[in-house]
C-alpha positions as CSV (number, residue, x, y, z in Angstrom):
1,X,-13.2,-7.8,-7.5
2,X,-13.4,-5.0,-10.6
3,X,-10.0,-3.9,-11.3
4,X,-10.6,-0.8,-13.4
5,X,-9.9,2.5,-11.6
6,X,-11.2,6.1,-12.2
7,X,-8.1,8.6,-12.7
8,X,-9.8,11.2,-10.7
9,X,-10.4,8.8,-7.7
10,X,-6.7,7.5,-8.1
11,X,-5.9,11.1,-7.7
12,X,-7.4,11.9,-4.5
13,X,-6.5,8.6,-3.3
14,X,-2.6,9.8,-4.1
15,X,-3.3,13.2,-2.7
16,X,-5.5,12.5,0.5
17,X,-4.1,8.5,1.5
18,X,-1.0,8.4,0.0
19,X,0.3,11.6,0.6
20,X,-1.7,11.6,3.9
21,X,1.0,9.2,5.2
22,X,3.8,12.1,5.7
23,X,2.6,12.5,9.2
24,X,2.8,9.0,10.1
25,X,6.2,8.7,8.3
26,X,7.5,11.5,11.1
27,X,6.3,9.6,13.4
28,X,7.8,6.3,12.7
29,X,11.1,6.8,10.8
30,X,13.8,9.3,12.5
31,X,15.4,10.6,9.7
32,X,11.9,11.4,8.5
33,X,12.1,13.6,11.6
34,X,15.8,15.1,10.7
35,X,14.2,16.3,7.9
36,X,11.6,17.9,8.7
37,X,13.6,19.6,11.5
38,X,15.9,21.4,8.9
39,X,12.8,23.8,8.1
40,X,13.4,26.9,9.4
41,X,9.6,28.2,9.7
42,X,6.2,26.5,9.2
43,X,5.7,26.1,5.2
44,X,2.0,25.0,3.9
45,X,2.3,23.2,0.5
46,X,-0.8,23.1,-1.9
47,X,-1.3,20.8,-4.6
48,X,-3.4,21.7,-7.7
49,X,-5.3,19.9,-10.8
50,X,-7.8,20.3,-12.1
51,X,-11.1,18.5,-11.4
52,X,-10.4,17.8,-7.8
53,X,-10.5,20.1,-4.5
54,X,-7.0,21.5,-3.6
55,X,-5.2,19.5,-0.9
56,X,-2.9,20.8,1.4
57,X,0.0,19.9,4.2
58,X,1.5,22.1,6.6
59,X,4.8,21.1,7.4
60,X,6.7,22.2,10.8
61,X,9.6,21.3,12.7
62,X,6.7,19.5,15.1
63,X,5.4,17.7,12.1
64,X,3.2,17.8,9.6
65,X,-0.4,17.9,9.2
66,X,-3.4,18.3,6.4
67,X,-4.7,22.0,6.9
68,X,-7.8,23.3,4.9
69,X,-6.0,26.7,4.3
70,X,-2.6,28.3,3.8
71,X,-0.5,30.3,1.7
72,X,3.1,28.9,0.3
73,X,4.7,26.7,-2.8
74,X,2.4,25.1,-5.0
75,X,2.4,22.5,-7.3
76,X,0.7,22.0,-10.3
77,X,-0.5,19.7,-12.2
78,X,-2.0,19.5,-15.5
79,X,-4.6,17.0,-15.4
80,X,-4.9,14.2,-13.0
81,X,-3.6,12.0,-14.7
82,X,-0.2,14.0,-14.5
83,X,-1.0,14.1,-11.0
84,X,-0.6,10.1,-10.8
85,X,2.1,10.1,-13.4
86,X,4.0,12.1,-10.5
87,X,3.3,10.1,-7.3
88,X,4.1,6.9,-10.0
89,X,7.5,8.4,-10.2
90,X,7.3,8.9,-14.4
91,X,6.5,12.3,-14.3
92,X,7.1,15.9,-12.6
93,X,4.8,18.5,-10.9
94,X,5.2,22.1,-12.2
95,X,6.5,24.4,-9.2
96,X,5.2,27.4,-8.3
97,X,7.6,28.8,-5.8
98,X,9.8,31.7,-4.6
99,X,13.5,30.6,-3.5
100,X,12.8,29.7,0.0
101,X,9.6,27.8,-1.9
102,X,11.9,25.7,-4.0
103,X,14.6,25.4,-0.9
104,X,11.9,23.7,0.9
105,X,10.7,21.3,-2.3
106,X,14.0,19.7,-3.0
107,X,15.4,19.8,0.9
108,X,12.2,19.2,2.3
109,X,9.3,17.8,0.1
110,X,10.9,15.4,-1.8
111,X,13.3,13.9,0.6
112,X,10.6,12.8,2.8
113,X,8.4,11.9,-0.3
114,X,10.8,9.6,-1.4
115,X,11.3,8.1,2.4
116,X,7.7,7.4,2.3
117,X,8.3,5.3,-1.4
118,X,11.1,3.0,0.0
119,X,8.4,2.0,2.4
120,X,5.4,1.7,0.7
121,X,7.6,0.0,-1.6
122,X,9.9,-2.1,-0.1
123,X,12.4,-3.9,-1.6
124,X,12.0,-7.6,-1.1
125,X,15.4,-7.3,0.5
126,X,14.9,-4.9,3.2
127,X,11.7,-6.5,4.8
128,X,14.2,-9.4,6.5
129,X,14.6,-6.2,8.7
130,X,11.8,-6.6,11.5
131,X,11.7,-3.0,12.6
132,X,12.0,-2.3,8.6
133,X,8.8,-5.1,8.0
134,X,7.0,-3.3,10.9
135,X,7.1,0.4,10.1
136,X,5.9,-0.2,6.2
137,X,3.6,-2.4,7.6
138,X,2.1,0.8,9.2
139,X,2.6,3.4,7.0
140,X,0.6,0.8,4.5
141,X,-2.9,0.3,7.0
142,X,-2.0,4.3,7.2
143,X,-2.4,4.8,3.6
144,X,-5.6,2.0,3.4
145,X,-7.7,3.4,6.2
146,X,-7.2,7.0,4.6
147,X,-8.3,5.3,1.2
148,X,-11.7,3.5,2.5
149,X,-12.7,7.5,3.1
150,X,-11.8,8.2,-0.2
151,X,-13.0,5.3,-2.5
152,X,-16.4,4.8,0.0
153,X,-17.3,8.7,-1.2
154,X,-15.7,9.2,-4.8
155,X,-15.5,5.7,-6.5
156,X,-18.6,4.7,-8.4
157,X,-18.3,0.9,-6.4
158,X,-17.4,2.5,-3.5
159,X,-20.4,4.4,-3.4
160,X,-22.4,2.0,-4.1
161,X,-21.3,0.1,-1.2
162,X,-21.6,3.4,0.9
163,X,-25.3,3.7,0.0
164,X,-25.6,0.9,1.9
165,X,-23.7,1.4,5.2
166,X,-26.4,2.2,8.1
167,X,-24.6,5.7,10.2
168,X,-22.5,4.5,12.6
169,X,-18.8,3.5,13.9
170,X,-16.7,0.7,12.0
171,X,-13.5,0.0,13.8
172,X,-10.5,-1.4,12.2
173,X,-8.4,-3.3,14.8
174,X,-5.2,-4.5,14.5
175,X,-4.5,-7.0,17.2
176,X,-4.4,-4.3,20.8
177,X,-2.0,-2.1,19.5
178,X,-3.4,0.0,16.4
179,X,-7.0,1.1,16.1
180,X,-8.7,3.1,12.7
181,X,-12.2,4.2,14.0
182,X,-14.5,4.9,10.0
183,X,-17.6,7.6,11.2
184,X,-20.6,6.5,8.5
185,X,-23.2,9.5,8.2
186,X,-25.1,10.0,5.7
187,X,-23.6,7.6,3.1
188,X,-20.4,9.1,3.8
189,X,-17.2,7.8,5.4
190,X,-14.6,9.9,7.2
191,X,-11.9,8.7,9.7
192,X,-12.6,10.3,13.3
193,X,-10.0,10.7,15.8
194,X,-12.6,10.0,18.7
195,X,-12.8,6.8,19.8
196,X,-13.9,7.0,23.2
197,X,-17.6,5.3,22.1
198,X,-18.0,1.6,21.4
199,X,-17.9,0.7,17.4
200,X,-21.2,-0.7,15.9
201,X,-18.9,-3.0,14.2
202,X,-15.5,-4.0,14.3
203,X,-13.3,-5.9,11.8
204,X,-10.1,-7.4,13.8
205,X,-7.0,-8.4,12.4
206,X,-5.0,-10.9,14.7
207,X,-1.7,-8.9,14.3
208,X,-0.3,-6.3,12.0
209,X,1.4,-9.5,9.6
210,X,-2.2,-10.9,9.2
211,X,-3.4,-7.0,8.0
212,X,-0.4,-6.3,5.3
213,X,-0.9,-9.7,4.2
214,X,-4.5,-9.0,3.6
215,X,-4.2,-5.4,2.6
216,X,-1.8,-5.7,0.3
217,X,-3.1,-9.0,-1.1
218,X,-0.6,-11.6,-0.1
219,X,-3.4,-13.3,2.2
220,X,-6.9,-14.0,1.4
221,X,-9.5,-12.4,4.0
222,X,-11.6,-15.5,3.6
223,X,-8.8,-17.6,4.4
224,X,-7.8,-15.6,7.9
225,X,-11.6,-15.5,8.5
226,X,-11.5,-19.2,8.4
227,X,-8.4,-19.8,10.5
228,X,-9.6,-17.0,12.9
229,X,-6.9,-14.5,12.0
230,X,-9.4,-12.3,10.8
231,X,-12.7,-11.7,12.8
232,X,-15.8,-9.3,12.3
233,X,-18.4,-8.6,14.6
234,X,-21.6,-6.2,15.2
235,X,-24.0,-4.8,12.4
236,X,-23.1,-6.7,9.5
237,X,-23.9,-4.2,6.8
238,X,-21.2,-1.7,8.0
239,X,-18.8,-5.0,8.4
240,X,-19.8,-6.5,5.0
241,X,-19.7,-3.1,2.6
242,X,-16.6,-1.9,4.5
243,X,-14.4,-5.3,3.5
244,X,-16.1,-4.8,0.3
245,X,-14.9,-1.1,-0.1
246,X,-11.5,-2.2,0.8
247,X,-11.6,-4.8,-2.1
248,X,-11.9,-1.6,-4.2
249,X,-8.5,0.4,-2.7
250,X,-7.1,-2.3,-3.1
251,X,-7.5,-1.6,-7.1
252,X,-6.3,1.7,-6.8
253,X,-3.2,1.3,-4.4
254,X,-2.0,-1.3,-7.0
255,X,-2.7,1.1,-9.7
């Protein structure tokens, strides 16, 4: 598996897949919730640097969701390489905010950012906790489904791999409770919501143990293929160049 990483991939992979795990965070942890329920009115935070497309979350009592436009507190960042400097905890963004801007940063924003760190970096201590175990467990297929999109169109591997997915539906399945449905047109990769159709291929994990182990790198897919814990079935070009795709986020979520 190459290790090396592209900063600007790493950056959209903090932006669009890390980041992109606030919503699920609400959803899972309460005081994630209690949070986000202090905001007195719908705020949409943009982040900026340079070389990449600006990303944006609007946040609302209800919860919080990407949005493609918006006007509210920004953050900057230099380069993107200050950009993952930030999300690595080593650097800070530059605000650019009013008062009710800056309220919402350090009562809002970071708060929940930093939630989102305890789980997606546990301590070894707190995963004896089941219900702990199980909701980083979640948050962490959250932030690798989100990634496939990102390193399958942006990564020079990734792409590679891409260029030879056939269009079509790739499910990922985590035993009968949790479903990621990848769209392939084109040579591109997106997540879609719909999931009323059959897959053309599926890759199922037995439970959500077997996919941390595997995500994260604590299991060996080949192993959990050969003990059945891991199965794959239909076209076997969208099977094969997915798993190979999530070799590569694998690079950058341990970057």
């Amino acid at each position: 598996m190459l290790t090396e990483t592209d900063a600007r991939v790493l950056a959209l992979t903090n932006a669009r897949a890390v980041l992109g795990a606030l919503p699920r965070l609400v959803e899972l942890v309460p005081e994630a919730g209690r949070i986000l329920g202090t905001l007195p009115a719908p705020t949409t935070l943009s982040l900026v640097a340079p070389g990449i497309p600006v990303t944006r979350y609007r946040f609302s009592p209800d919860g919080i969701a990407p949005v493609s436009e918006g006007r509210g507190p920004t953050l900057m960042f230099r380069s993107v390489d200050h950009l993952n400097a930030v999300i690595a905890g080593t650097a800070q963004p530059i605000p650019i905010a009013g008062p009710a801007g800056i309220r919402f940063l350090t009562r809002v924003f970071t708060p929940l950012t930093d939630l989102l760190g305890v789980y997606l970096k546990p301590a070894d201590e707190r995963l004896a906790d089941a219900e702990f175990r199980r909701r980083s467990t979640l948050l962490t297929l959250e932030v690798a489904a989100r990634a496939i999109a990102v390193v399958g169109n942006e990564d020079t591997s990734g792409r590679f791999s891409a260029a030879h997915m056939p269009d079509g539906d790739l499910d990922l399945e985590i035993g009968d409770e949790l479903r990621y449905r990848l769209e392939v047109k084109n040579h591109r990769i997106r997540l879609d919501d719909d999931q009323s159709d059959p897959p053309r291929a599926a890759l199922r994990f037995a439970d959500l143990d077997v996919a941390g182990g595997v995500i994260s790198g604590r299991d060996s897919a080949l192993a959990c293929v050969c003990d059945g814990r891991l199965a794959m079935r239909g076209f076997i070009p969208l099977v094969d160049n997915t798993s190979r795709i999530l070799d590569r986020v694998g690079a950058y979520l341990g970057a």
